[in-house]
C-alpha positions as CSV (number, residue, x, y, z in Angstrom):
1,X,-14.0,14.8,-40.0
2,X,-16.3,12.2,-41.0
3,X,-17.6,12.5,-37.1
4,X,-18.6,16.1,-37.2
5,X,-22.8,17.0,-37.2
6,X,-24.3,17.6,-40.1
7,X,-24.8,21.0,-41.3
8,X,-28.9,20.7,-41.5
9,X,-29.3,18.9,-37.9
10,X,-27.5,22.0,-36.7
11,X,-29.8,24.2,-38.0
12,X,-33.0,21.5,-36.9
13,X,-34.9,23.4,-34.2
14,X,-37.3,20.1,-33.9
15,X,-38.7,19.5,-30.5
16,X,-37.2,23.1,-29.1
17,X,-39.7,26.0,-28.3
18,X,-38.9,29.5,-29.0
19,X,-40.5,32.6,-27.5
20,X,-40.2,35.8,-29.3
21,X,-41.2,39.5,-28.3
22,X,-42.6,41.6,-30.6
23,X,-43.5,38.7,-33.2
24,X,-46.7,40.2,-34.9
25,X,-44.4,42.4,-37.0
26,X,-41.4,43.5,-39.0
27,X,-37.9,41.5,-37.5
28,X,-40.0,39.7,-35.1
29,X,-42.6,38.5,-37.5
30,X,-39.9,37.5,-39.7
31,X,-37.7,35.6,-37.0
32,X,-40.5,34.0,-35.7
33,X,-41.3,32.6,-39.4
34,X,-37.8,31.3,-39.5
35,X,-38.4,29.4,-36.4
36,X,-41.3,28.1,-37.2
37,X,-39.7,27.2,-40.8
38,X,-37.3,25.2,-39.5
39,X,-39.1,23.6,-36.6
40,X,-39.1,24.9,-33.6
41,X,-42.9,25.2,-31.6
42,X,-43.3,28.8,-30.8
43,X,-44.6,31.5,-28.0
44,X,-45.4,34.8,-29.5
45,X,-45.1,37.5,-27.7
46,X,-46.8,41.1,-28.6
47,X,-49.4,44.0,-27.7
48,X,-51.2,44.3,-30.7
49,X,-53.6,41.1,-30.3
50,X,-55.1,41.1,-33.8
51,X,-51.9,41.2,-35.9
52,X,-50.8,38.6,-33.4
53,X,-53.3,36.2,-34.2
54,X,-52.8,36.7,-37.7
55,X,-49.6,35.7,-37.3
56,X,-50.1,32.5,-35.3
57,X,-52.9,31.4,-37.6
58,X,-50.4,31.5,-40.8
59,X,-47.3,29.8,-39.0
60,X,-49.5,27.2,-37.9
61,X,-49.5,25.9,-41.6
62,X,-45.8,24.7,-40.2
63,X,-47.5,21.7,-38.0
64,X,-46.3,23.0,-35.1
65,X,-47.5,24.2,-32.0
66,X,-48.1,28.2,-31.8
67,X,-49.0,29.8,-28.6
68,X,-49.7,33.5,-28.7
69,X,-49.7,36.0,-25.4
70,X,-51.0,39.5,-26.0
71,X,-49.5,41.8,-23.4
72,X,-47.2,44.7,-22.6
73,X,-43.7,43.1,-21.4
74,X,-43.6,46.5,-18.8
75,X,-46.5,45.0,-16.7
76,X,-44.9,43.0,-14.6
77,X,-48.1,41.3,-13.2
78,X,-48.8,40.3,-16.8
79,X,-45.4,39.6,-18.2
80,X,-44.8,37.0,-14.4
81,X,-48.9,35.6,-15.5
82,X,-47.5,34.4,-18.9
83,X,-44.2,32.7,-17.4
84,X,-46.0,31.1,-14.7
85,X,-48.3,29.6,-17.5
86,X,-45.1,28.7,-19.6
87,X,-43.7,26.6,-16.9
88,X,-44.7,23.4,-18.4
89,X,-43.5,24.2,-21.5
90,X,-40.6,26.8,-20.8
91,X,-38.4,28.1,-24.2
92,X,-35.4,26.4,-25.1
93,X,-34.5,30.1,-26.6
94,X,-35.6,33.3,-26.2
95,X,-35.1,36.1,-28.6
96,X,-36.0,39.9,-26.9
97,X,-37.0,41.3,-30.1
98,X,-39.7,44.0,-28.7
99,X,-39.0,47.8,-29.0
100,X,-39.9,51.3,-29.3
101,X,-38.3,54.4,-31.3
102,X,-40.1,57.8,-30.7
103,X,-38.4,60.4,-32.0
104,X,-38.1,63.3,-29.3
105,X,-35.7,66.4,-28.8
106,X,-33.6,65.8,-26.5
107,X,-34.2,69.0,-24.0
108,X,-38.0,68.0,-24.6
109,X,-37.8,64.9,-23.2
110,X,-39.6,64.1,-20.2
111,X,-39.5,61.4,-16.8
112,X,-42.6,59.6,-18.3
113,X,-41.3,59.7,-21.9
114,X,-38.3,58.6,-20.8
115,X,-39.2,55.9,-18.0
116,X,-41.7,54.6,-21.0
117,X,-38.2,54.0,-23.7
118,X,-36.3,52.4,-20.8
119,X,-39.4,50.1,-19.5
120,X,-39.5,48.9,-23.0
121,X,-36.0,48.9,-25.1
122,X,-33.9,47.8,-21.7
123,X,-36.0,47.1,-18.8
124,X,-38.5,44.4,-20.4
125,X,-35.2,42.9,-21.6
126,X,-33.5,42.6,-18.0
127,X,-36.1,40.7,-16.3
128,X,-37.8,38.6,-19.6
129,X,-33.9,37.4,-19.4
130,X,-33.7,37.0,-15.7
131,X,-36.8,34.9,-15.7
132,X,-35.1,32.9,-18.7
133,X,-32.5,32.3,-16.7
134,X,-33.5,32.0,-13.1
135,X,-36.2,29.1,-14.3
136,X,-34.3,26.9,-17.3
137,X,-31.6,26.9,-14.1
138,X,-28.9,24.2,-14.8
139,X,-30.6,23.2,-18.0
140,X,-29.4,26.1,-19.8
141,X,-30.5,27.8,-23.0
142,X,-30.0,30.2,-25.5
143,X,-30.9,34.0,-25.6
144,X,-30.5,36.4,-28.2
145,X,-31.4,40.6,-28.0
146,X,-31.9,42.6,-30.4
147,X,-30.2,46.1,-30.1
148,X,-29.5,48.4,-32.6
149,X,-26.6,50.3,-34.8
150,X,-27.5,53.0,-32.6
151,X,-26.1,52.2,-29.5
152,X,-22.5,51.6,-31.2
153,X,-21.9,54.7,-33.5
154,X,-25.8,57.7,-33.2
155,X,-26.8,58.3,-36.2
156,X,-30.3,59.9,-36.3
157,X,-30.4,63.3,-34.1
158,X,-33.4,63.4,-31.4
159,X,-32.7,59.6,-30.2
160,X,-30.8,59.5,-27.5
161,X,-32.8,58.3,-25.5
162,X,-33.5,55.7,-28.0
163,X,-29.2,54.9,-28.1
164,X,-28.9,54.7,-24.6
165,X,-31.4,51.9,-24.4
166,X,-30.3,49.8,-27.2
167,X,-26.7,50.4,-25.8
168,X,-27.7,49.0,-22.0
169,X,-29.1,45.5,-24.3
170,X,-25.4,45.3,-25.5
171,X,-24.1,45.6,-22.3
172,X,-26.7,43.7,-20.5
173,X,-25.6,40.7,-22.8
174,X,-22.3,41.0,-22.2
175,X,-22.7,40.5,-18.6
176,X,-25.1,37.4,-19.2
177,X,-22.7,35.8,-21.6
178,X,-19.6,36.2,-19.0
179,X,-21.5,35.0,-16.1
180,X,-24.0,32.3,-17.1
181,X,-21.8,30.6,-20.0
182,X,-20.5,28.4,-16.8
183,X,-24.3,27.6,-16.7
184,X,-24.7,26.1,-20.0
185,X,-26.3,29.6,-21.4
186,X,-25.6,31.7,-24.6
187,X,-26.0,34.9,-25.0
188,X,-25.5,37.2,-27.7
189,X,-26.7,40.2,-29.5
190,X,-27.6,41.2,-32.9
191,X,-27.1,45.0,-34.4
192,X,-29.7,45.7,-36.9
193,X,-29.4,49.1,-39.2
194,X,-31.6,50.1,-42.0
195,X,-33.7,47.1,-41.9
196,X,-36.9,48.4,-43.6
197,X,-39.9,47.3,-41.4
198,X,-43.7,48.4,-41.4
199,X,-42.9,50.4,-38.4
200,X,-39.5,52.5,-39.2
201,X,-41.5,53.1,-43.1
202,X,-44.8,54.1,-40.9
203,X,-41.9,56.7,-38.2
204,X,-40.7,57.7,-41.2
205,X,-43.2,58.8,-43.4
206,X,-45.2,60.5,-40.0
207,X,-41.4,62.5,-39.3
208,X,-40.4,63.7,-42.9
209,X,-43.7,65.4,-42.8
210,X,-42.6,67.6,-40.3
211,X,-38.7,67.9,-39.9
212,X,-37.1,68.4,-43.3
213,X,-33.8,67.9,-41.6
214,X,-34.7,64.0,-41.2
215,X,-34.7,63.9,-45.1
216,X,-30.9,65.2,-45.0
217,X,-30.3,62.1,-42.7
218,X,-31.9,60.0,-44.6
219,X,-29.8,60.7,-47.4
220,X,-26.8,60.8,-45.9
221,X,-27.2,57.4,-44.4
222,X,-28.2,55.7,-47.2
223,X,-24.8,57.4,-49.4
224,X,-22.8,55.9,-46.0
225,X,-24.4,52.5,-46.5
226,X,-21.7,50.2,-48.6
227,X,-24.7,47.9,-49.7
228,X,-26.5,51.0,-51.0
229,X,-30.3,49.4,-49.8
230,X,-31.9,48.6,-47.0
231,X,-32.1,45.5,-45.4
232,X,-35.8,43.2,-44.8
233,X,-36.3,41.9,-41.7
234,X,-35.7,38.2,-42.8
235,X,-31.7,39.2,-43.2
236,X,-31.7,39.5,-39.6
237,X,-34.2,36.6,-38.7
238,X,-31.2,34.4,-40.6
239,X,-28.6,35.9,-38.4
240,X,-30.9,35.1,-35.3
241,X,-31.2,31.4,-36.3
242,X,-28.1,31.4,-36.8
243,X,-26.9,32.5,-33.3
244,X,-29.2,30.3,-31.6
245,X,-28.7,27.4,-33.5
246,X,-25.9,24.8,-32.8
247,X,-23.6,26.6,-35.5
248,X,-22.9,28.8,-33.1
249,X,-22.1,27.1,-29.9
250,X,-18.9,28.8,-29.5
251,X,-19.9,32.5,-29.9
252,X,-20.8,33.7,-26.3
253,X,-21.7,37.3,-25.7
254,X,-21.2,38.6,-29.5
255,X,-23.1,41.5,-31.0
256,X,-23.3,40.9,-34.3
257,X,-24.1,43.5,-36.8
258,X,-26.7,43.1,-39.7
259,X,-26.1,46.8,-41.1
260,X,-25.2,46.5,-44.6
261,X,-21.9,47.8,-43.5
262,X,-23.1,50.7,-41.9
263,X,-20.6,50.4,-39.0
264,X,-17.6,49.7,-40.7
265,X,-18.0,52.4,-43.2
């Protein structure tokens, strides 16, 4: 056994470059920290350009290098601009973090509404991994997505559109594990529920304002939840380290809850 890596090389992202959607905030924020924590240089991918640079200026203190790209992954002229520029420097990993949860009715959802969930939850995913793919070629690499508890067992009521999306990512990374593993890829999936973010507090607090029945589902998730709290965004950046680190070079289209339970309960 004396022969085997050890434990804090495996988890040494030195001299790899990770790219991560929706980095300025909540799980993305906190995954990209954990990158940059444990070495990895870093593109940041997100729409909101000033909470973007915010976050590149205070991983920087991590000596490494931090590139930032301020655009909506559903433009495709944009999103092929910044892999074009990348192609000198292309991500040994890339975690598809970015997403959107509008509440809606269900019989009150629309084409655009719905065309606007898709393009971001599933869409954005498919072809930010195709590109992955397609240019790291026979050189391989590691991807992880981030879906949702949602896609396995809904929960909340006027998401469905929401759980559809998040279920295609699983599915989606299924595929990519099965076919491209041959190809020196990983692929896997996290399931995040109940992680307490600045944008699921903000939802929240805007909903409960207006539908009293959210309150009864908030309740009743948190009496289902065998952890009894929430979770923080940096208990799912660990799991995404994790996964794309050489501690998991076996695992190959998992999706991995970080639920507090939730789905086994």
């Amino acid at each position: 056994m004396d022969n085997l890596p050890l434990l804090a090389t495996m988890m040494d992202f030195s001299g790899k470059r990770v790219l991560v959607t929706g980095a300025a905030s909540g799980i993305g924020k906190a995954i990209a920290y954990r990158f940059a924590q444990a070495g990895a240089h870093l593109e940041l991918v997100d729409m909101d350009a000033d909470a973007l640079a915010s976050v590149s200026a205070e991983l920087a203190r991590f000596g490494k290098s931090v590139h930032s790209h301020t655009l909506d992954l559903c433009d495709t002229g944009r999103r092929l601009e910044m892999w074009t520029n990348l192609a000198e420097r292309l991500p040994d990993v890339l975690v598809n973090n970015a997403g959107i949860y509008p509440f809606k009715k269900f019989t009150n959802v629309d084409a655009e509404f719905y065309a606007r969930v898709m393009d971001v939850n599933l869409n954005a995913v498919f072809w930010m991994c195709q590109e992955m793919i397609a240019r790291r070629g026979t050189r391989g690499g590691v991807i992880v997505n981030i879906a949702s508890i949602e896609a396995v067992i809904p929960f909340k009521e006027d998401m469905a559109h929401y759980s559809i999306s998040k279920a295609g990512v699983i599915a989606l990374t299924r595929s990519l594990a099965k076919e491209y593993a041959r190809h020196r890829f990983r692929v896997n999936a996290i399931i995040p529920g109940g992680i307490a973010t600045e944008g699921t507090t903000s939802v929240a607090k805007r909903v409960l304002k207006l539908d009293v029945g959210l309150v009864k589902s908030g309740i009743e998730f948190m009496q289902r939840l065998p952890v009894g709290r929430a979770g923080q965004p940096d208990e799912v950046a660990r799991m995404t380290l994790v996964l794309a680190s050489d501690l998991a070079a076996y695992v190959h289209g998992a999706a991995i809850p970080v639920d507090g339970g939730f789905l086994s309960a």
